[in-house]
C-alpha positions in Angstrom: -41.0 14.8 -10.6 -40.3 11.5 -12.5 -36.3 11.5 -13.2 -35.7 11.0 -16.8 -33.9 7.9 -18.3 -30.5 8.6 -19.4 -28.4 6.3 -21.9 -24.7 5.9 -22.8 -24.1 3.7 -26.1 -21.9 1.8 -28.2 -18.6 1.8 -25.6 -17.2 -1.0 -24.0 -19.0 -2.1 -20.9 -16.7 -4.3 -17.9 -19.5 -4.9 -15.2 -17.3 -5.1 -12.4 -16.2 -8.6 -13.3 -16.6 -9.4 -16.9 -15.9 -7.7 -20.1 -19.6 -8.4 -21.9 -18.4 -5.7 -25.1 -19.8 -3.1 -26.6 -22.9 -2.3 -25.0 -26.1 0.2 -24.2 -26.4 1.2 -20.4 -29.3 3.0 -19.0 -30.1 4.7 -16.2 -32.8 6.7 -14.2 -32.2 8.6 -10.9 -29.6 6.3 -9.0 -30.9 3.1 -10.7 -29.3 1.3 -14.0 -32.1 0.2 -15.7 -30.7 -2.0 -18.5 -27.2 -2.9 -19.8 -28.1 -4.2 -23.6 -25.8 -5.9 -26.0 -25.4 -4.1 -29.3 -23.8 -5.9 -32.3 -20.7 -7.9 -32.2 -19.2 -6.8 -35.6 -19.5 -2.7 -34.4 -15.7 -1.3 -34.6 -13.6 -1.1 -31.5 -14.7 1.9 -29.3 -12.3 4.3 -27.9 -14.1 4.6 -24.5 -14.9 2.0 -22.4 -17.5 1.9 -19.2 -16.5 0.8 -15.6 -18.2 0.4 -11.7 -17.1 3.3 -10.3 -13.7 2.7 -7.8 -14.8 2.2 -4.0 -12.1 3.0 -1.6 -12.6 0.9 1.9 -10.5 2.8 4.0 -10.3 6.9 4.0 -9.8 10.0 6.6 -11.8 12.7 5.3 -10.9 15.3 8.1 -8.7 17.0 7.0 -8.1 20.6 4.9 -8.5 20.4 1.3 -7.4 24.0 0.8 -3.3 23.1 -0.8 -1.5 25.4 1.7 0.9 24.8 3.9 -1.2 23.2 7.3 -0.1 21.3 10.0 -2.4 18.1 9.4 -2.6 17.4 13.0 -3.4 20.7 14.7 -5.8 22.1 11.3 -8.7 20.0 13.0 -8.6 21.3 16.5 -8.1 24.8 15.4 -11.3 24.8 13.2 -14.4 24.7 13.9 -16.5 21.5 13.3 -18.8 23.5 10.5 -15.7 24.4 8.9 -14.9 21.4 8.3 -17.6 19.3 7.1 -16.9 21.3 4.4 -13.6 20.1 3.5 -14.6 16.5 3.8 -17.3 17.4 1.3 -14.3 18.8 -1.0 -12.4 15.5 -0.7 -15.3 13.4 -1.3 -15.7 15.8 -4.8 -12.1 15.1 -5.6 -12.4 11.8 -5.1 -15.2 11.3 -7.5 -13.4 13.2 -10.2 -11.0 10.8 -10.2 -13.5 7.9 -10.5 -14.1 6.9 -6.7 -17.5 6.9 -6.3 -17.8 5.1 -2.9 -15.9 5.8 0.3 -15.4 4.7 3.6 -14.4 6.8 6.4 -12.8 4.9 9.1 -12.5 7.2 12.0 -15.8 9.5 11.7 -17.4 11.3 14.0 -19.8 14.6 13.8 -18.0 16.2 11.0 -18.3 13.3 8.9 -22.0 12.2 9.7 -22.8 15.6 8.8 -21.3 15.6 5.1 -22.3 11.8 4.8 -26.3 12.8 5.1 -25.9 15.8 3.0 -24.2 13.5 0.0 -26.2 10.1 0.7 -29.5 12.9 0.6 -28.4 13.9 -2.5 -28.4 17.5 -1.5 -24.9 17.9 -2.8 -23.9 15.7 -6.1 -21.1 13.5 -5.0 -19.8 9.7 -4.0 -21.8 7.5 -1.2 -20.1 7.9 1.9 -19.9 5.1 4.9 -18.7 6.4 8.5 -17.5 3.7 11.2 -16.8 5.1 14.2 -14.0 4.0 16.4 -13.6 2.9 19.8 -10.1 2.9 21.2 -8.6 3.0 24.6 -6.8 5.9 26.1 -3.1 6.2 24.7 -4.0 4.0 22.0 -3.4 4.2 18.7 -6.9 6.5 18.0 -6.3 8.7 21.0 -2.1 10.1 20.0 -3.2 12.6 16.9 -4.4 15.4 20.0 -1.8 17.4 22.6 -1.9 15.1 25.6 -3.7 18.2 28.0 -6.4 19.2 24.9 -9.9 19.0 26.3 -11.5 17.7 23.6 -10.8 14.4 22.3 -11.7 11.4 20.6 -14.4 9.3 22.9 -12.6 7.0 24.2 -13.6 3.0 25.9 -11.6 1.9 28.9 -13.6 -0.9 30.2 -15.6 -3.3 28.8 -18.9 -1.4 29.6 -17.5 1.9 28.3 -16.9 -0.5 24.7 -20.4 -1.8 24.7 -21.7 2.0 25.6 -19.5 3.8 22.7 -20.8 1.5 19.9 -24.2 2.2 20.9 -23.7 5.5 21.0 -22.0 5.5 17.4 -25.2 3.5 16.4 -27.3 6.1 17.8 -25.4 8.8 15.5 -25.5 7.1 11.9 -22.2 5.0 12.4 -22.7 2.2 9.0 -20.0 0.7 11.6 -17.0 0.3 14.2 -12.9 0.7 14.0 -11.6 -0.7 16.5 -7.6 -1.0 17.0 -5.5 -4.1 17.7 -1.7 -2.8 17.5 -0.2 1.2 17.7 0.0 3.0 14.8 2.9 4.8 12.5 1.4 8.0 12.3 0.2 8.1 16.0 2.8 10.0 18.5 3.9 8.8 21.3 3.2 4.3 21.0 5.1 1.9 19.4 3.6 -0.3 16.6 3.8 -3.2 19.0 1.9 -1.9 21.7 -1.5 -3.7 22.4 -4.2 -1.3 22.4 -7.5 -2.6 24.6 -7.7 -5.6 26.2 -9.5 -8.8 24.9 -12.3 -8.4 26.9 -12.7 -4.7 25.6 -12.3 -6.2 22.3 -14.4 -8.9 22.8 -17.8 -6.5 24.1 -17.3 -3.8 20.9 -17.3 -6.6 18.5 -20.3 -8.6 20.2 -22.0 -4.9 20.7 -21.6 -3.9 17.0 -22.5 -7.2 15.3 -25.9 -7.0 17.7 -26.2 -3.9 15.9 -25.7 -4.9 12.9 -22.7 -3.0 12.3 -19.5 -4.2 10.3 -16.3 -4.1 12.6 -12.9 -3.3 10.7 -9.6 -3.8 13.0 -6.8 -1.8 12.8 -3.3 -4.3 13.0 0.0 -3.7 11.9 1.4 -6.8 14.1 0.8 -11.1 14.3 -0.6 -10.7 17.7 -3.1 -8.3 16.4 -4.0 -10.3 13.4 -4.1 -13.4 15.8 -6.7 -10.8 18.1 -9.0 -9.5 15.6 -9.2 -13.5 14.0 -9.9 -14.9 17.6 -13.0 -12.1 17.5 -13.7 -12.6 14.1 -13.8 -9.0 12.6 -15.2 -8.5 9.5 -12.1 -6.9 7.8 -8.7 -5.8 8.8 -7.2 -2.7 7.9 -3.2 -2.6 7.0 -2.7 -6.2 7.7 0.9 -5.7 7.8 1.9 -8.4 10.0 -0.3 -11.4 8.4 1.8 -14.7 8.2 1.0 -18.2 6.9 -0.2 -19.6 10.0 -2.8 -16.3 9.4 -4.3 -17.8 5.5 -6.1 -20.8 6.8 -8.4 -18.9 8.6 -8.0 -15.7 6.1 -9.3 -17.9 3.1 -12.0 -19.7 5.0 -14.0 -16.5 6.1 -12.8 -14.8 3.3 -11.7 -11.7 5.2 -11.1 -8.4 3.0 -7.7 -7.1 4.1 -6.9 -3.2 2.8 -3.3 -2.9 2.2 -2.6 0.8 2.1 0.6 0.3 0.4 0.9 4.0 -1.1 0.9 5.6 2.3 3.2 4.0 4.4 5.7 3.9 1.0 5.0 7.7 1.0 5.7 7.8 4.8 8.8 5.5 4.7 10.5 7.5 1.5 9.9 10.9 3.9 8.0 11.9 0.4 5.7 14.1 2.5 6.6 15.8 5.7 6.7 13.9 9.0 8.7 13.5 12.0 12.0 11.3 12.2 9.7 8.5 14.1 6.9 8.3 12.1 9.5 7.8 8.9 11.3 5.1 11.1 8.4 3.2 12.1 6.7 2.7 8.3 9.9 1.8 7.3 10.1 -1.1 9.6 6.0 -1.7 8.4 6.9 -1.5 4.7 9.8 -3.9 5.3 7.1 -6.6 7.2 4.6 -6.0 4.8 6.9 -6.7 1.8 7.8 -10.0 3.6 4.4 -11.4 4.2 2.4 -10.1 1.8 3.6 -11.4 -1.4 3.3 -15.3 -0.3 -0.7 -14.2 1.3 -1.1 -12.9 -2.5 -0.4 -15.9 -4.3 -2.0 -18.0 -1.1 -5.1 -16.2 -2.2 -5.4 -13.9 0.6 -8.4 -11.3 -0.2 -7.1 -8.2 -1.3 -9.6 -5.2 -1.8 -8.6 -1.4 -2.2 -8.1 0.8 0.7 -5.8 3.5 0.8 -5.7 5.3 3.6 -6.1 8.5 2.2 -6.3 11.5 3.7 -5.6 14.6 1.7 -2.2 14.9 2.8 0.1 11.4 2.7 -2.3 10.1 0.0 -4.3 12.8 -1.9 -8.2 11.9 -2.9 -7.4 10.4 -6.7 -3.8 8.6 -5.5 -6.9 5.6 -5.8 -5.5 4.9 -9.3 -2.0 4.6 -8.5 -2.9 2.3 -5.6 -4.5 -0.4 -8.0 -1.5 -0.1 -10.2 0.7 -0.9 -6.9 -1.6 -3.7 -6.0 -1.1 -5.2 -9.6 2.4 -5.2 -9.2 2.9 -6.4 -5.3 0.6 -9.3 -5.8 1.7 -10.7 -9.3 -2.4 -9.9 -10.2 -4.0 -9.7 -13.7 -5.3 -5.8 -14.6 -8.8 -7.0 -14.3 -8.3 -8.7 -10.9 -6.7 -5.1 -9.8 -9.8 -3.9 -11.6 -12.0 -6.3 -9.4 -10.6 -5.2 -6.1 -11.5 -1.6 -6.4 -15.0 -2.5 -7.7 -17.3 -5.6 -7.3 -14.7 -7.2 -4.4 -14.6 -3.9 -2.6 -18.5 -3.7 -2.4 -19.4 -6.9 -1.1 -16.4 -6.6 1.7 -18.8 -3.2 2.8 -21.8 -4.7 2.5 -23.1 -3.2 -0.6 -23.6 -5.6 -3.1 -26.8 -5.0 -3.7 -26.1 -1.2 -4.3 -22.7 -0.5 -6.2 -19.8 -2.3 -7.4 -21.5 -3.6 -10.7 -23.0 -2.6 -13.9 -26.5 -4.5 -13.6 -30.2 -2.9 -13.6 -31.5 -2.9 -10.3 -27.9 -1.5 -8.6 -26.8 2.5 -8.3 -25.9 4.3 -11.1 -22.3 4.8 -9.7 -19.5 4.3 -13.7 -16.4 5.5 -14.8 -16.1 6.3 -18.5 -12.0 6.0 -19.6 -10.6 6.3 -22.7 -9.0 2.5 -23.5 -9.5 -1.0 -21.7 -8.6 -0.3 -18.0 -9.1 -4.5 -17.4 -7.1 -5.1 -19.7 -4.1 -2.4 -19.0 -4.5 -0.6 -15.7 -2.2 1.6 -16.9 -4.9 3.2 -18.9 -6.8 4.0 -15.7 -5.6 7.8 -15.3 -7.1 11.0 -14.3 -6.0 11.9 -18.1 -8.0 9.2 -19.4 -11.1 10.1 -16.8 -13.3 11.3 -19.6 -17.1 11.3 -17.4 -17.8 10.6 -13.7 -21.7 9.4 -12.8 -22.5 8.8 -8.9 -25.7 8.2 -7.8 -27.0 9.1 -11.5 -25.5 12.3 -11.4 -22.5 13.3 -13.6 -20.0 14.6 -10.7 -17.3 15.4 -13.9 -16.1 15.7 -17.1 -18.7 15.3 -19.8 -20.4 12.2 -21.4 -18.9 11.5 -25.5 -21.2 11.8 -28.0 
């Protein structure tokens, strides 16, 4: 059956990167057919139109049911079924709050599952990417399970065991590979310092994955493993805490998308959620890096793009708005280049320019409709203000104004 053509008129349209004013915008199925002009002298509208957000860095595996679970046992204790479920339910949330791209950056069979099911369209939500990751054992990917649990993570130990992992995550969906080049706050049991893989195991799953075609995201909290993932040129790092000028050279000249997840590891250094004394102590010494080196890689020109880290529990699926509001303040930015980061920026750094990110025909119907100028004030941008949610040409919330 032919899907019927749909229009929105006389609001404010911001494609992703410029305000063009008050404007028609069509769509059909998951295709924008025509953004058109209307006249200049119509009055001020009280909505406006927007991309929809796209969040580069998310961990959809956990429960979305608010009761009081122990993040890090609630996966092994339910079954896999179970909880494709829930990621489904955090991918929902998400798009009521405007996020109507995500990607997952440690997935395995519970997130391949939901992904087909929402990139089929079987089940009206956001497009979801899955990497999967290949980390050692006792790195920074293998501390969330008890040390004696049977089933675990795959894991890569050798170089061969790297270049066999990524083809099996290739083999299962994976849009692409995490790989880690420090230890982790959350993880239990490694310091943020520790190395995790060596550089010839680095070296083999980046070579392996960019055979494949596959984007490579690193994991780095530290210089040396900013200096690692650089030497093996990834295609984005995640965190970035410990990037430092000798870092922007080469940062600028590939033009790699760093994800800061500022909210989290402020959430997890403030003890505004609950974690143990170790995780607190080790974001706090993260936050207190990050703040040093980050503001100078801001003004530098460093590539900023949103990524939150969410997770359902630290950050909640919609704490996507009060990240770009953080990002506008930590790096001195405009409200329309906060705007930019979480739109148009954020799709080319995961390859999907030519699907989402921008209000042009030919691209996916993914837009926000917000009462007020969100470009201009980013305060505007609010799950209040959230007035109508379209993903893949689907309305996912609220209701289109009249």
């Amino acid at each position: 059956m032919p899907a019927i053509s749909q229009t929105v008129t006389g609001l404010s349209v911001w494609d992703g990167e410029l305000d063009r004013g008050p404007a028609s915008l069509e769509w059909s199925g998951d295709r924008i057919t025509a953004v058109t002009p209307i006249a200049a002298d119509a009055p001020p509208a009280e909505f406006s139109i927007i991309p929809g957000l796209i969040d580069t860095h998310v961990h959809m595996d956990a429960s979305a049911v608010p009761s009081p679970v122990d993040w890090m046992t609630w996966p092994i204790v339910t079954p896999a079924s179970e909880r494709t479920l829930h990621v489904v339910a955090h991918a929902r949330a998400a798009a009521a709050a405007g996020v109507t791209t995500l990607r997952e950056l440690a997935g395995g069979e519970v997130q391949f599952s939901a992904a087909r099911g929402l990139n089929a369209g079987l089940i009206p939500g956001p497009r979801l990417l899955v990497h999967g990751p290949v980390g050692m054992t006792a790195g920074h990917g293998d501390l969330f399970v008890p040390p004696h649990y049977p089933h675990r993570t795959p894991l890569a130990d050798s170089p061969d065991e790297c270049r066999k992992l990524v083809r099996q995550w290739a083999r299962s969906g994976a849009d692409g590979i995490k790989i880690f080049t420090s230890g982790g706050v959350l993880s239990v049991g490694d310091k943020v310092g520790w190395r995790n893989q060596t550089r010839a195991e680095i070296a083999a799953t980046v070579d392996e994955a960019h055979a494949l075609g596959m984007l490579v995201a690193a994991h780095t909290h530290t210089a040396e493993g900013v200096d690692i993932a650089l030497e093996f040129e990834v295609d984005s790092l995640e965190h970035g805490t410990g990037i430092l000028e000798r870092h922007w050279e080469t940062l600028l000249e590939r033009n790699i998308p760093i994800a800061p997840t500022l909210l989290i590891n402020d959430a997890i250094a403030d003890r505004r959620i609950p974690v143990s004394d170790d995780a607190a102590e080790k974001a706090r010494a993260v936050v207190a890096e990050r703040d040093a080196n980050f503001a100078g890689a801001a003004a530098a020109g460093i590539r900023f793009v949103l990524g939150t880290d969410a997770n359902g529990v630290m950050v909640q699926f919609g704490d996507q708005l009060e990240e770009l509001r953080l990002m506008k303040r930590a790096f001195g930015w405009s409200a329309e280049r906060a705007l930019r980061a979480g739109t148009s920026d954020a799709a080319d750094a995961v390859r999907l320019t030519d699907t989402t990110g921008r209000l042009r025909p030919g691209l996916g119907a993914d837009f926000v409709i917000v009462r007020g100028r969100p470009w201009e004030d980013i305060d505007v941008l609010t799950a209040e203000n959230i007035v109508a949610v379209v993903a893949r040409g689907q309305l996912v919330s609220g209701a289109i104004p009249a």
